[in-house]
C-alpha positions in Angstrom: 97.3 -64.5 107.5 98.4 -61.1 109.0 100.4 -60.6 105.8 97.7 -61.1 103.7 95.5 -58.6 105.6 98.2 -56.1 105.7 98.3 -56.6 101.8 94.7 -56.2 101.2 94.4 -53.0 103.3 97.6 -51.7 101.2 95.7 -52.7 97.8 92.6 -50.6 99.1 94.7 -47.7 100.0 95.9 -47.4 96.9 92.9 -47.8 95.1 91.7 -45.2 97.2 94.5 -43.1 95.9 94.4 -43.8 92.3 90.8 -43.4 92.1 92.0 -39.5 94.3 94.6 -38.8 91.4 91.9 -39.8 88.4 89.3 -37.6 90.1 91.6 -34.2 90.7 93.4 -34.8 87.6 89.7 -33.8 85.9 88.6 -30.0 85.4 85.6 -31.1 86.7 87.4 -31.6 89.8 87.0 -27.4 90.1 83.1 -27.2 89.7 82.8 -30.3 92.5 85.0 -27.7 95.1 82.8 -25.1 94.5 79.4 -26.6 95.2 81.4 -28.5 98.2 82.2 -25.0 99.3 78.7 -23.2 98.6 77.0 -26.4 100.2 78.4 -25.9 103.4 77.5 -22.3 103.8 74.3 -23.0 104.7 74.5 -26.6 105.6 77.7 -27.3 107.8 77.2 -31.5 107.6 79.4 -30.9 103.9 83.0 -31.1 104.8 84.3 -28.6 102.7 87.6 -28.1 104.5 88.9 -32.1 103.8 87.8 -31.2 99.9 90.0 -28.1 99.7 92.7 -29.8 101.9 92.6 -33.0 100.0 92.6 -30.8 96.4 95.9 -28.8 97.5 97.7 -31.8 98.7 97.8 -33.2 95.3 98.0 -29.5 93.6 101.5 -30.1 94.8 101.9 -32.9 91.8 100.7 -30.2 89.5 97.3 -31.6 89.2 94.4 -29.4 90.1 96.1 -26.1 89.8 96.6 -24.2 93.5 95.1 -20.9 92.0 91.9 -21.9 90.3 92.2 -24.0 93.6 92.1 -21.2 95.9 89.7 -18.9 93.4 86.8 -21.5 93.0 87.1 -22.4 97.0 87.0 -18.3 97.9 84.0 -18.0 95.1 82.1 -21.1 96.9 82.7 -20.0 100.5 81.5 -16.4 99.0 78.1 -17.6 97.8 77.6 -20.2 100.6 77.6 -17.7 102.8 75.5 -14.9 101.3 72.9 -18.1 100.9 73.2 -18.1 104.2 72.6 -14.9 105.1 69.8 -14.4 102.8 67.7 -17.4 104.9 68.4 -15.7 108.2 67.0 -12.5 106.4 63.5 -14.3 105.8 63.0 -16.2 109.0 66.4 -16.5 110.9 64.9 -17.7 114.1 63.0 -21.0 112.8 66.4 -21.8 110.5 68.4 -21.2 113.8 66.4 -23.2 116.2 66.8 -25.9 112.8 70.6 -26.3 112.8 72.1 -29.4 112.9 72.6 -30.3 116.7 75.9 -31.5 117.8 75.6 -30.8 121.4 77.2 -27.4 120.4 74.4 -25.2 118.7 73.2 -23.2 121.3 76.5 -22.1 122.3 77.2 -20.9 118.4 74.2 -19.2 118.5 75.1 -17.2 121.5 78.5 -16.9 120.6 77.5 -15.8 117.3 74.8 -12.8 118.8 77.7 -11.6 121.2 80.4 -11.2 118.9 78.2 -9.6 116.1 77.0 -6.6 118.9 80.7 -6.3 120.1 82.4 -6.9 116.9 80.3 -6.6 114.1 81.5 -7.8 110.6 85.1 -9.0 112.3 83.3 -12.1 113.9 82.3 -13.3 110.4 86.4 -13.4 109.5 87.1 -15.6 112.4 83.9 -17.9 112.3 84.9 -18.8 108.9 87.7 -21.1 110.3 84.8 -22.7 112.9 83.0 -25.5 110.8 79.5 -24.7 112.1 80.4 -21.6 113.9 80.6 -19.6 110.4 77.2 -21.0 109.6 75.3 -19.6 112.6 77.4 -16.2 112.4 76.0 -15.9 108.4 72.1 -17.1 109.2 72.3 -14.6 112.6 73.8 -11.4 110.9 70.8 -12.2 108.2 68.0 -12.4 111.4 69.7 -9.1 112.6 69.3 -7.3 109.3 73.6 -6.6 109.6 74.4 -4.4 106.5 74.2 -6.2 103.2 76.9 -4.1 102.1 79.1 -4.6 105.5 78.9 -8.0 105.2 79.8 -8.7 101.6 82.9 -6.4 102.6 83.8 -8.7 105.7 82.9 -12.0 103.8 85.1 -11.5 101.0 87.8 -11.1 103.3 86.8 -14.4 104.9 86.5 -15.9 101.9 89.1 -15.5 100.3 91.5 -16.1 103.4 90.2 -19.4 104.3 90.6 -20.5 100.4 94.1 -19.5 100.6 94.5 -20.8 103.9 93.0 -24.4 103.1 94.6 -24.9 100.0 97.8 -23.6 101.4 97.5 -26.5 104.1 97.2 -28.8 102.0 99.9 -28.1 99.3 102.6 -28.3 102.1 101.7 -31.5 103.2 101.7 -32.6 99.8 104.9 -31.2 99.4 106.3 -32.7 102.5 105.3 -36.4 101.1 105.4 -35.8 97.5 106.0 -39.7 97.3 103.1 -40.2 99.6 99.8 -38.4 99.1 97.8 -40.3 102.3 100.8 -38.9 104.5 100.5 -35.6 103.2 96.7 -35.7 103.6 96.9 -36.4 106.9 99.5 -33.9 107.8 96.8 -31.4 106.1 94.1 -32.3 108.1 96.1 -32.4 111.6 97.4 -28.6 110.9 94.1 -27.6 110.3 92.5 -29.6 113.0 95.0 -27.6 114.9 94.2 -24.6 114.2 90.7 -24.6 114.6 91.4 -26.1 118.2 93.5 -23.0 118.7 91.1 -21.0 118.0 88.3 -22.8 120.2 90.8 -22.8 123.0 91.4 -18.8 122.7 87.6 -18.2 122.6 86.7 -20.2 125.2 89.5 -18.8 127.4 88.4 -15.1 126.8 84.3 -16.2 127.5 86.0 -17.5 130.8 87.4 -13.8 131.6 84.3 -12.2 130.8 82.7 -14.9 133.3 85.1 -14.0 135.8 84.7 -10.1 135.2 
């Protein structure tokens, strides 16, 4: 009986993974990462991270291409984002108070505010690896009227950094399990669920020394 379970979950995986290879082996494949990508600009439920991730991991078998990859992620993050902004522009305090709550908004929000009068523009760069975070950055630097012209600057940067960065992931763990795409998937998704721990950690260490200051 165990066997046969332990068969039937293998069958499924590999369903799973042949219906992954017939999907990024289509060019429609790019168009599905860029409204992923523009999607969760302005709503952060849309996991466009795993899409990105899952896309470079099999870039590494030569189907999608890395580049176009890395181009259509950086051009969806781009407009996401600017979507984002434009909503915070034209009533940023009723979107705000309408974000998804995961126990967590309120503390974007204010982390968001601060950064943008300490940091300006640079906050938007480092939000952009924060699913969630990045949102409330864009749809508060649109309530506080931030320079249109600043901010595409700063976003393109962010943009095109966490494209590269994404794919990136991904392609080395597909590269690291060339034989076996769900290991190399998962090894994708740890290193970024890494990072953006890291960078939690660091922020909330440093809003512990202001505290303490």
């Amino acid at each position: 009986m165990a066997s046969t379970g332990a068969g039937t979950s293998i069958g499924r995986m590999q369903s799973v993974l042949d219906l992954l290879h017939q999907t990024m082996s289509s060019p429609w494949v790019y168009l599905a990462i860029f409204a992923i990508a523009v999607i969760d600009g302005f709503f952060p439920a849309v996991p466009s991270e795993t899409a990105v991730i899952t896309a470079g991991v099999f870039a590494a078998t030569g189907q999608p291409d890395l580049l176009t990859v890395i181009a259509v992620a950086a051009a969806g993050a781009l407009v996401g984002d600017h979507i984002s902004y434009a909503l915070g522009r034209h009533g940023g305090s009723r979107l705000l108070a309408r974000l998804p709550d995961h126990g967590r908004r309120r503390a974007a929000i204010d982390w968001a505010r601060r950064g943008i009068t300490v940091r300006g523009g640079l906050i938007l760069t480092v939000a952009r690896y924060i699913p969630g975070g990045r949102t409330a950055v864009t749809l508060t630097m649109g309530a506080a009227s931030f320079p249109r012209r600043r901010f595409l600057a700063f976003d393109a940067v962010a943009a095109v950094s966490w494209g590269i960065y994404s794919a990136l992931v991904g392609y080395l763990g597909g590269l690291a399990f060339e034989r076996d795409p769900a290991r190399g998937l998962l090894l994708g998704l740890g290193l970024a669920l890494t990072v953006t721990l890291l960078v939690e950690v660091v922020r909330w260490l440093r809003g512990r020394r202001r505290e303490h200051r």
